[in-house]
SEVEXFI-782147 format. One record per atom (N, C-alpha, C): residue number from 1; residue in one letter; atom name; y, x, z. Coordinates in Angstrom, 2 decimals. Example, Ala and Ser with C-alpha at 12.3 -4.5 7.8 and 13.67 -1.06 7.14 Angstrom:
BEGIN
REC_1_A_N_-5.69_13.19_7.80
REC_1_A_CA_-4.50_12.30_7.80
REC_1_A_C_-3.30_13.20_7.80
REC_2_S_N_-2.25_12.85_7.08
REC_2_S_CA_-1.06_13.67_7.14
REC_2_S_C_0.03_12.90_7.87
***
This chain:
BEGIN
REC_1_X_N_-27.81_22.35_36.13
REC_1_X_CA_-29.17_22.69_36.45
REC_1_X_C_-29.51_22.11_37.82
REC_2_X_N_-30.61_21.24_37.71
REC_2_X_CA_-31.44_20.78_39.34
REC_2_X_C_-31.96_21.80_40.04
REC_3_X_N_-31.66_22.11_41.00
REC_3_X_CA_-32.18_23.05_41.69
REC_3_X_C_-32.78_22.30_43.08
REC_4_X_N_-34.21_22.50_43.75
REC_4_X_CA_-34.41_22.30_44.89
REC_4_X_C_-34.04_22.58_45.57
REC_5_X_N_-33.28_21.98_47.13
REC_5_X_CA_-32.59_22.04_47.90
REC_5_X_C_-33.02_23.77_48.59
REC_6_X_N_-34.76_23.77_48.91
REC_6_X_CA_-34.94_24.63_49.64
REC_6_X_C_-34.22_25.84_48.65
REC_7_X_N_-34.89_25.81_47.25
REC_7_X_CA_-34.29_26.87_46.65
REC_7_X_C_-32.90_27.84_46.86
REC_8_X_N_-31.93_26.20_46.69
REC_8_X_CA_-30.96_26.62_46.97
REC_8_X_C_-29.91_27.41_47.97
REC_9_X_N_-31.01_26.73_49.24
REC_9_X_CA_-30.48_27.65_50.44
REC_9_X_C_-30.93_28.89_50.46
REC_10_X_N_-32.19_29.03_50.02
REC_10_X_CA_-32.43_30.95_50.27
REC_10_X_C_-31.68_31.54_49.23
REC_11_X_N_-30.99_30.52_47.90
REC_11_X_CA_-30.21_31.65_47.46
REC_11_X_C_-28.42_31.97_48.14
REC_12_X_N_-28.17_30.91_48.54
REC_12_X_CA_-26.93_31.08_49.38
REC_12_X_C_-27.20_32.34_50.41
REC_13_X_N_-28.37_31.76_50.95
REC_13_X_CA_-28.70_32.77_52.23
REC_13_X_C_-28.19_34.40_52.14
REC_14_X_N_-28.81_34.42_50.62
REC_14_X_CA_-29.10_36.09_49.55
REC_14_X_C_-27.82_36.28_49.54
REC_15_X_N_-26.95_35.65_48.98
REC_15_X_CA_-25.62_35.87_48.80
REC_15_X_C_-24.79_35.79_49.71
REC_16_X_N_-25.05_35.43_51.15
REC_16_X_CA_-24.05_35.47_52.02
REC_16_X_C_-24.83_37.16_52.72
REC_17_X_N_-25.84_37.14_52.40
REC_17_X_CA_-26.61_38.23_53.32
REC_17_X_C_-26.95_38.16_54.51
REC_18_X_N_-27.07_36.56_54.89
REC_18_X_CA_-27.77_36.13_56.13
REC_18_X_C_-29.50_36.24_55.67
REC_19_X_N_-30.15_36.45_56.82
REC_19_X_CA_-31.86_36.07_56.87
REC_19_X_C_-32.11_34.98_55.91
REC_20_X_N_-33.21_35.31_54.86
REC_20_X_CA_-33.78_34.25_54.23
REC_20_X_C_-34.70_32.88_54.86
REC_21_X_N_-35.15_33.51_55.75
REC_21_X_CA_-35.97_32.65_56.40
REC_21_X_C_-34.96_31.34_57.20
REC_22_X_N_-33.71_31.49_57.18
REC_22_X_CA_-32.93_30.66_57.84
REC_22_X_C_-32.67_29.46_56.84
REC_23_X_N_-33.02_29.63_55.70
REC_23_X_CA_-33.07_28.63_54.90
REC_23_X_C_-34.39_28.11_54.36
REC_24_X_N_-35.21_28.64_54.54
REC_24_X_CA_-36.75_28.31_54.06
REC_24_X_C_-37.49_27.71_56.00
REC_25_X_N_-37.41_28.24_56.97
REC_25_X_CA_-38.27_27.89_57.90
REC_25_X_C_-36.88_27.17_58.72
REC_26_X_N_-38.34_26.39_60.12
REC_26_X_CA_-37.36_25.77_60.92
REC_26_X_C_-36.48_27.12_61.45
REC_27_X_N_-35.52_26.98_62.07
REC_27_X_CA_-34.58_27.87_62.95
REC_27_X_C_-34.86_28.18_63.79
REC_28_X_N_-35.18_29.11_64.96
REC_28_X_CA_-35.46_29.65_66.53
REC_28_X_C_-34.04_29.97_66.78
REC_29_X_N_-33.87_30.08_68.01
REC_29_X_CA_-32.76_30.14_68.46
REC_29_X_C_-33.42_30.84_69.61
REC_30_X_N_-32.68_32.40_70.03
REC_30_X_CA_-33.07_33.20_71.17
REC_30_X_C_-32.20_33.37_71.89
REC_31_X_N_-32.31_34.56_72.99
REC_31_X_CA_-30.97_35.00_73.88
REC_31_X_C_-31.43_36.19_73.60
REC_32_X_N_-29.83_36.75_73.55
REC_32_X_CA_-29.28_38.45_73.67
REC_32_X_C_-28.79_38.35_74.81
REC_33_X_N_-28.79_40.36_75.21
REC_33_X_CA_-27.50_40.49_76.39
REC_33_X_C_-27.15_41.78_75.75
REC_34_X_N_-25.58_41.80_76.16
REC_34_X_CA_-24.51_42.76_75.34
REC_34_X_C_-23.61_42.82_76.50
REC_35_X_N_-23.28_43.88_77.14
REC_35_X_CA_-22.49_44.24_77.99
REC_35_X_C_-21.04_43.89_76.57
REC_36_X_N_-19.43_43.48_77.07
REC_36_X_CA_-19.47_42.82_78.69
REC_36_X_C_-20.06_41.60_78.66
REC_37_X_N_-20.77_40.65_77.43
REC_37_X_CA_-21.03_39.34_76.97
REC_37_X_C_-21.78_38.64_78.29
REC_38_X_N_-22.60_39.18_78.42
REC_38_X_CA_-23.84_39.32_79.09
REC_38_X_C_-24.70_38.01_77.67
REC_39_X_N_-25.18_37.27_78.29
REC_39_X_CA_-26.60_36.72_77.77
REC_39_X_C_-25.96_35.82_76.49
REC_40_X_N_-26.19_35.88_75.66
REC_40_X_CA_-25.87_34.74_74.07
REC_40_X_C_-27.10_34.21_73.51
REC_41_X_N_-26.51_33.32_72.34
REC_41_X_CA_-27.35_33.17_71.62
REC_41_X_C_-27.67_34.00_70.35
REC_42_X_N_-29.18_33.56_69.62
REC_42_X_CA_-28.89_34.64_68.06
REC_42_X_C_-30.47_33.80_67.63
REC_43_X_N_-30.21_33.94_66.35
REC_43_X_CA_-31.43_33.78_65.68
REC_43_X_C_-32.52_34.51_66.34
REC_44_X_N_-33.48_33.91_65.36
REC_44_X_CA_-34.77_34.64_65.56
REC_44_X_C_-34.94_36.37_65.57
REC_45_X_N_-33.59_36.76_64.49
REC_45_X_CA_-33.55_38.23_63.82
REC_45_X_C_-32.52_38.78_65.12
REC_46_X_N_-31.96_38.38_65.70
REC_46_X_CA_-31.08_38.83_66.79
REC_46_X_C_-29.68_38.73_66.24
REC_47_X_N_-29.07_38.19_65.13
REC_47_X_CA_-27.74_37.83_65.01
REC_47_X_C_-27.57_36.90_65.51
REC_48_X_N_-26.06_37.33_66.04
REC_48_X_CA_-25.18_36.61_66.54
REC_48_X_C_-24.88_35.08_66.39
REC_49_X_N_-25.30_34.14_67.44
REC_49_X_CA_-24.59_32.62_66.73
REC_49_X_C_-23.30_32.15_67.65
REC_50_X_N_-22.46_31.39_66.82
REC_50_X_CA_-21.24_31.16_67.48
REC_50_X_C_-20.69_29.59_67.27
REC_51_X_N_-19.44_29.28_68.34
REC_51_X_CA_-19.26_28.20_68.22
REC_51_X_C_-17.89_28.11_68.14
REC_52_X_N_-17.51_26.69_67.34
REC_52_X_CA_-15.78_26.76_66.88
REC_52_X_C_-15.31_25.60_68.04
REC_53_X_N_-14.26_26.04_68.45
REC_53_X_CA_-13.45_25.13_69.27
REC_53_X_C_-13.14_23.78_68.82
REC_54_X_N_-12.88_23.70_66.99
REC_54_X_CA_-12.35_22.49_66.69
REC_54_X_C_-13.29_21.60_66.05
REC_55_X_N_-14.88_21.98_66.51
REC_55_X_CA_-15.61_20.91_66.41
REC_55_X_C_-15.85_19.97_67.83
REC_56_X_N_-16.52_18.84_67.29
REC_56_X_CA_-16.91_17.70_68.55
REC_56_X_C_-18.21_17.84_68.41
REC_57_X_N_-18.63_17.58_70.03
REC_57_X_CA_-20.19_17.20_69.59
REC_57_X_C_-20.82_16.99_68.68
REC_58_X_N_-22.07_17.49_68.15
REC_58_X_CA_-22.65_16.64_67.16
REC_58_X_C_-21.45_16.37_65.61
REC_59_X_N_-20.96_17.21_65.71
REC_59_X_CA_-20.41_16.76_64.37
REC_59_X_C_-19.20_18.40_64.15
REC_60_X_N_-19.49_18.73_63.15
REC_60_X_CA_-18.91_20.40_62.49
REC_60_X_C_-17.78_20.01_61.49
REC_61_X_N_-16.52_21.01_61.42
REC_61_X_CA_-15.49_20.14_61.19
REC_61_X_C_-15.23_21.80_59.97
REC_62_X_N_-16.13_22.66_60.29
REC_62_X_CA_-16.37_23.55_59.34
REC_62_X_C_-16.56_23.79_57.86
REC_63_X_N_-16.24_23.80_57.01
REC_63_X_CA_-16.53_23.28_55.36
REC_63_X_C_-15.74_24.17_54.55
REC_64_X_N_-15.85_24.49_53.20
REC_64_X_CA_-15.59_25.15_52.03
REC_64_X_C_-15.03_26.61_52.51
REC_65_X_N_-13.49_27.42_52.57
REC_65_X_CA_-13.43_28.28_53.09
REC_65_X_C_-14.10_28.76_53.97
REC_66_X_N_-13.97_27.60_55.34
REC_66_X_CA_-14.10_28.05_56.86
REC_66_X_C_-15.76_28.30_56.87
REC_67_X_N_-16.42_27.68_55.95
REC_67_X_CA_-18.30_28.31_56.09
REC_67_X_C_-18.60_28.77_55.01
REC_68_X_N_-17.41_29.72_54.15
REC_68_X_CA_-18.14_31.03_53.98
REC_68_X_C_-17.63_32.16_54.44
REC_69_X_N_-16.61_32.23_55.49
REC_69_X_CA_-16.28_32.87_56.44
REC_69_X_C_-17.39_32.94_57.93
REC_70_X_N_-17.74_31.80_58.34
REC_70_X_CA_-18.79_31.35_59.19
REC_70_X_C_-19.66_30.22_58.40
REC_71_X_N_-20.92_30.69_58.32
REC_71_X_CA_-21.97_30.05_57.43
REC_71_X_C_-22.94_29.15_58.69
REC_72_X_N_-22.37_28.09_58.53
REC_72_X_CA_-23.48_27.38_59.26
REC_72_X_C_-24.69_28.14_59.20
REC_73_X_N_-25.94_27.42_60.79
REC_73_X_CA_-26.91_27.72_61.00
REC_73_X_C_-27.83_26.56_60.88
REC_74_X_N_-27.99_27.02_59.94
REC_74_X_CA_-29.26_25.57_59.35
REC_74_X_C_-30.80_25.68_59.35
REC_75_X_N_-31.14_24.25_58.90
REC_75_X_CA_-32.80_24.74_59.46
REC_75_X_C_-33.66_23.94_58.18
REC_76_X_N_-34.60_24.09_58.26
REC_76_X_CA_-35.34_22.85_57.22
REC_76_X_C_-36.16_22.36_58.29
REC_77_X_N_-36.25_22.18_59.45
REC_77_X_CA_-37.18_21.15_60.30
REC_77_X_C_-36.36_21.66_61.67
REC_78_X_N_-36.73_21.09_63.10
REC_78_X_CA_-36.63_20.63_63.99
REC_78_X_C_-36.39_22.36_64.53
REC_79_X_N_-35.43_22.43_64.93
REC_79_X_CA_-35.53_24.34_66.01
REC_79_X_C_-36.18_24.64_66.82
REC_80_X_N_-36.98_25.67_66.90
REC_80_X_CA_-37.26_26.18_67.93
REC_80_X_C_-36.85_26.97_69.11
REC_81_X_N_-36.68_26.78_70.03
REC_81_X_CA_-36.24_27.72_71.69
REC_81_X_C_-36.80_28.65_71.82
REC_82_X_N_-36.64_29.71_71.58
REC_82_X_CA_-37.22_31.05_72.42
REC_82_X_C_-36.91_31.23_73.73
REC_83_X_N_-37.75_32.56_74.30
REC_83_X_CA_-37.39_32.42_75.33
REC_83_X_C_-35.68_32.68_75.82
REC_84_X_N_-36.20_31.83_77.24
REC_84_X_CA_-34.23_31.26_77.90
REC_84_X_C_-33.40_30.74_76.81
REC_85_X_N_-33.43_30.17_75.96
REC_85_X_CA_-33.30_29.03_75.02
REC_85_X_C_-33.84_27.77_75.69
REC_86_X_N_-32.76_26.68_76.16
REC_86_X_CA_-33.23_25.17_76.80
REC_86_X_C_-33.62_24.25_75.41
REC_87_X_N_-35.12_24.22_75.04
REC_87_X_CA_-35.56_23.20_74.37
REC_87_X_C_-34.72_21.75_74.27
REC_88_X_N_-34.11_21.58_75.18
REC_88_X_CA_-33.36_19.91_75.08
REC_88_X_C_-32.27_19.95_74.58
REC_89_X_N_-31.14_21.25_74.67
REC_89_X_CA_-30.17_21.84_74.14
REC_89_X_C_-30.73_21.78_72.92
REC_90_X_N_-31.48_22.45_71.74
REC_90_X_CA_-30.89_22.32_70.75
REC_90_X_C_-31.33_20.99_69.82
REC_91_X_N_-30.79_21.35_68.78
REC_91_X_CA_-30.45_19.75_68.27
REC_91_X_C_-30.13_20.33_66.44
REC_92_X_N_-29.66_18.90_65.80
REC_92_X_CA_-29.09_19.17_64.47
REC_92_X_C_-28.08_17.83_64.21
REC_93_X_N_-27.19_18.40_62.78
REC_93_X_CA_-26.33_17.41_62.56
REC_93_X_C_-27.06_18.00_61.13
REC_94_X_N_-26.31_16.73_60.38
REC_94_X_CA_-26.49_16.84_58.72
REC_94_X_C_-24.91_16.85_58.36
REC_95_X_N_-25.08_17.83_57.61
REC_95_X_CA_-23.61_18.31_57.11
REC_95_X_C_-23.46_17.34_56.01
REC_96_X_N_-22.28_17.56_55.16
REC_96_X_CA_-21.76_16.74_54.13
REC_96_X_C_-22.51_16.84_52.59
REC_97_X_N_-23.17_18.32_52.78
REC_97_X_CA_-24.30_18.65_51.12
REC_97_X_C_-25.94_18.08_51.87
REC_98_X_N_-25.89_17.43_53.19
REC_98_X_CA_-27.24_17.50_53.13
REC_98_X_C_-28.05_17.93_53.82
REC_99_X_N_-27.22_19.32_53.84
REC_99_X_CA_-28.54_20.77_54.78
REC_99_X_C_-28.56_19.38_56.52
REC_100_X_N_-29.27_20.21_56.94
REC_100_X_CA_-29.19_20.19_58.51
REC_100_X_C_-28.73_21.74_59.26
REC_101_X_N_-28.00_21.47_59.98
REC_101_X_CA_-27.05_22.34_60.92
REC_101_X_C_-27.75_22.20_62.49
REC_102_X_N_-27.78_23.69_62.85
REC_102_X_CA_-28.67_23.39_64.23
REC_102_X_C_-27.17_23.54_64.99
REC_103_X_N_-27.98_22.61_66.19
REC_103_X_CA_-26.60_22.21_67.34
REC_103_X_C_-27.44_23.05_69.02
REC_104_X_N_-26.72_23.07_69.70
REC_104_X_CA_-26.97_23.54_70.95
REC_104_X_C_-25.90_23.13_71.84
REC_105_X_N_-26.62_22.16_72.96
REC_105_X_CA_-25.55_21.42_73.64
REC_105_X_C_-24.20_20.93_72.52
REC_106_X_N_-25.23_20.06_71.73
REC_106_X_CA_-23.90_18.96_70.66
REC_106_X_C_-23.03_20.43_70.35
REC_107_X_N_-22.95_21.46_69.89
REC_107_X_CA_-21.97_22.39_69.50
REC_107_X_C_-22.92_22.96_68.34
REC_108_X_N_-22.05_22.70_66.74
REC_108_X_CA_-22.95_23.50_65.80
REC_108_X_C_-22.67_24.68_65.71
REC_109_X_N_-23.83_25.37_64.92
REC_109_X_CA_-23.95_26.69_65.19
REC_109_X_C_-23.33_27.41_64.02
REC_110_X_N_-22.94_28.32_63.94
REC_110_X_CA_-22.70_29.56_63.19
REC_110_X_C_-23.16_30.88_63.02
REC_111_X_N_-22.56_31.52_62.03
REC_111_X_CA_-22.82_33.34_62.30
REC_111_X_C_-21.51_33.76_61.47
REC_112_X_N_-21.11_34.72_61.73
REC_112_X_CA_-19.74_35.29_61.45
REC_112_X_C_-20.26_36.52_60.19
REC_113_X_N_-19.35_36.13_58.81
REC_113_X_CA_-19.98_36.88_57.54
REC_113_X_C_-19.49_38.50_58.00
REC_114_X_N_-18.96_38.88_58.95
REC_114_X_CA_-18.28_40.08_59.31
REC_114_X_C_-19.33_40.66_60.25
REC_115_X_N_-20.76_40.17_60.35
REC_115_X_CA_-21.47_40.26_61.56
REC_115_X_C_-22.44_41.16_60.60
REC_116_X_N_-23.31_42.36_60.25
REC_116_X_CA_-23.60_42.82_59.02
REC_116_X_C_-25.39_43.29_60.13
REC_117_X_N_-25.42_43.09_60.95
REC_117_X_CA_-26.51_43.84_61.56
REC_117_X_C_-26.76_42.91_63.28
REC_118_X_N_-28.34_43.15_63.76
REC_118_X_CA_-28.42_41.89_65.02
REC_118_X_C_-27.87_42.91_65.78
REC_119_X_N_-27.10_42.40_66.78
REC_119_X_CA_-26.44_42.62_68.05
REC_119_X_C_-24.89_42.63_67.79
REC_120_X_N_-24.62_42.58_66.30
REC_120_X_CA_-22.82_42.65_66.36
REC_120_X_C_-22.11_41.36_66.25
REC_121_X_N_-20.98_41.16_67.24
REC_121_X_CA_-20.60_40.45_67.56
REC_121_X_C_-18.91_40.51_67.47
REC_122_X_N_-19.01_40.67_65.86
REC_122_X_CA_-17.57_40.57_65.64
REC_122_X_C_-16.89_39.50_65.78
REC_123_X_N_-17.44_38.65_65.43
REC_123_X_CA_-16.69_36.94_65.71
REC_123_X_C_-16.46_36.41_67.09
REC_124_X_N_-16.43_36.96_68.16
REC_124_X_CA_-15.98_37.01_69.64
REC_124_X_C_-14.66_36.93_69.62
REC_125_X_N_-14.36_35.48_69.74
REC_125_X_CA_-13.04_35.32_70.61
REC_125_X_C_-12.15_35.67_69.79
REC_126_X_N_-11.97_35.01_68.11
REC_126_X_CA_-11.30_35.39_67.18
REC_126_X_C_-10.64_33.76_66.98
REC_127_X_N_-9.55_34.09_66.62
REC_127_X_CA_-8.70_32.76_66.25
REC_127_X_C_-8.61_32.63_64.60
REC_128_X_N_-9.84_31.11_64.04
REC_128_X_CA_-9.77_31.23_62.40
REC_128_X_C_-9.56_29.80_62.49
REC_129_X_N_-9.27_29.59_61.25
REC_129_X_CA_-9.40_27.97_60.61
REC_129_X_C_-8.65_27.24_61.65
REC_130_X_N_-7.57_27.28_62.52
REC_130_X_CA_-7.24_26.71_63.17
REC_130_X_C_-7.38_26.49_65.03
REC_131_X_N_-8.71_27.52_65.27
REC_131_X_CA_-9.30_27.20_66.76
REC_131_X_C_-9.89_28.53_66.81
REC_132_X_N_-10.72_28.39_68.23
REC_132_X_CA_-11.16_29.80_68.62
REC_132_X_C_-12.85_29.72_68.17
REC_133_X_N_-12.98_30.57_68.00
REC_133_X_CA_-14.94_31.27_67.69
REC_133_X_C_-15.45_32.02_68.68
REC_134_X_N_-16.40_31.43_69.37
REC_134_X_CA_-17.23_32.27_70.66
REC_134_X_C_-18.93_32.41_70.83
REC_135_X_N_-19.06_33.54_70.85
REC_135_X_CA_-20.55_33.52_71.28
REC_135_X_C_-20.89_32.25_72.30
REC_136_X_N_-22.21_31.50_72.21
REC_136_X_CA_-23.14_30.42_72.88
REC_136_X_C_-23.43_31.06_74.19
REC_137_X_N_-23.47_30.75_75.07
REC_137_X_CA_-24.05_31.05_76.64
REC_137_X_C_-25.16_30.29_76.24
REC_138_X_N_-27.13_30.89_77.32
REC_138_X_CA_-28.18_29.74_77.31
REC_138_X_C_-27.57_28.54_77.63
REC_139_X_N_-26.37_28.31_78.30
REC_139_X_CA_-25.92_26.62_79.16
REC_139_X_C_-25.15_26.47_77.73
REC_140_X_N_-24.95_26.86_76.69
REC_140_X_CA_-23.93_26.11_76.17
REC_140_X_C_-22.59_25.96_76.33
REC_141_X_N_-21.95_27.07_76.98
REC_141_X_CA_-20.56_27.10_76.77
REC_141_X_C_-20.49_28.65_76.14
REC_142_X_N_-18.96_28.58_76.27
REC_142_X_CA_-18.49_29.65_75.42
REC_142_X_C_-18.68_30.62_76.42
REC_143_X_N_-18.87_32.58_75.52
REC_143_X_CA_-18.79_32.74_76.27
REC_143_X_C_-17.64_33.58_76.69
REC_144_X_N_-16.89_34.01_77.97
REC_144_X_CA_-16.10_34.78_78.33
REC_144_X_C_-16.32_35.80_78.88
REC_145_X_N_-15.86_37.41_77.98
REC_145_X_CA_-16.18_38.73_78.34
REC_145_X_C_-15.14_38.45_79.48
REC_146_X_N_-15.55_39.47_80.42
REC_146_X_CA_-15.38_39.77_81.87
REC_146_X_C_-14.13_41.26_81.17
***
């Protein structure tokens, strides 16, 4: 069966139980603060986005197991910055099915399927697929609880 691409992502979306709109609209990208985190990134809805150690710039090394454990953060057009979100920071790669994957400072994005509600931040500083998973700082690095 042909299915349209958009289709297809809001039904993944349904079934991973991420936001629908993350597959139908462009992406926003905001900041949280979470004692000890202090300031991260998160969607528009306030979940958590994260980044894997064993990607390179601009390019996600994430695929079959490892993103439906962490489901890429994809967009259907260009992302938007909320506020304290650096507009020049974010970015996209095109994954291997196609989608587009939003990037922030060349690092693609994620959300952790263990993350069930905005502000939880189970995927902090967890060792999967080979490397480490960390909440986004606005600068784009990882971040480190104090």
């Amino acid at each position: 069966m042909n299915m349209p691409m958009n289709a297809l992502l809001f039904l993944t979306a349904l079934v991973a139980g991420l936001p629908a709109a993350n597959a139908a609209e462009p992406a926003r990208a905001t900041v949280a603060e979470k004692s000890p985190f202090g300031a991260y990134l998160t969607d528009s809805e306030g979940r958590s986005l994260y980044l894997f150690e064993a990607d390179e710039a601009g390019k996600s090394t994430c695929y079959d197991a490892c993103a439906n454990a962490w489901p890429p953060y994809t967009t259907s057009g260009e992302p938007w910055a909320g506020k304290g979100v650096d507009a020049d920071a974010l970015g996209t790669l095109e994954r291997r099915d196609g989608t587009m994957q939003v990037t922030y400072d060349g690092w693609p994005l994620y959300y952790f399927i263990k993350d069930k509600a905005p502000g939880d931040t189970r995927g902090q500083d967890i060792n999967g697929f080979g490397a480490e998973w960390y909440l986004v700082t606005p600068g784009g690095q990882k971040v480190h609880a104090e």
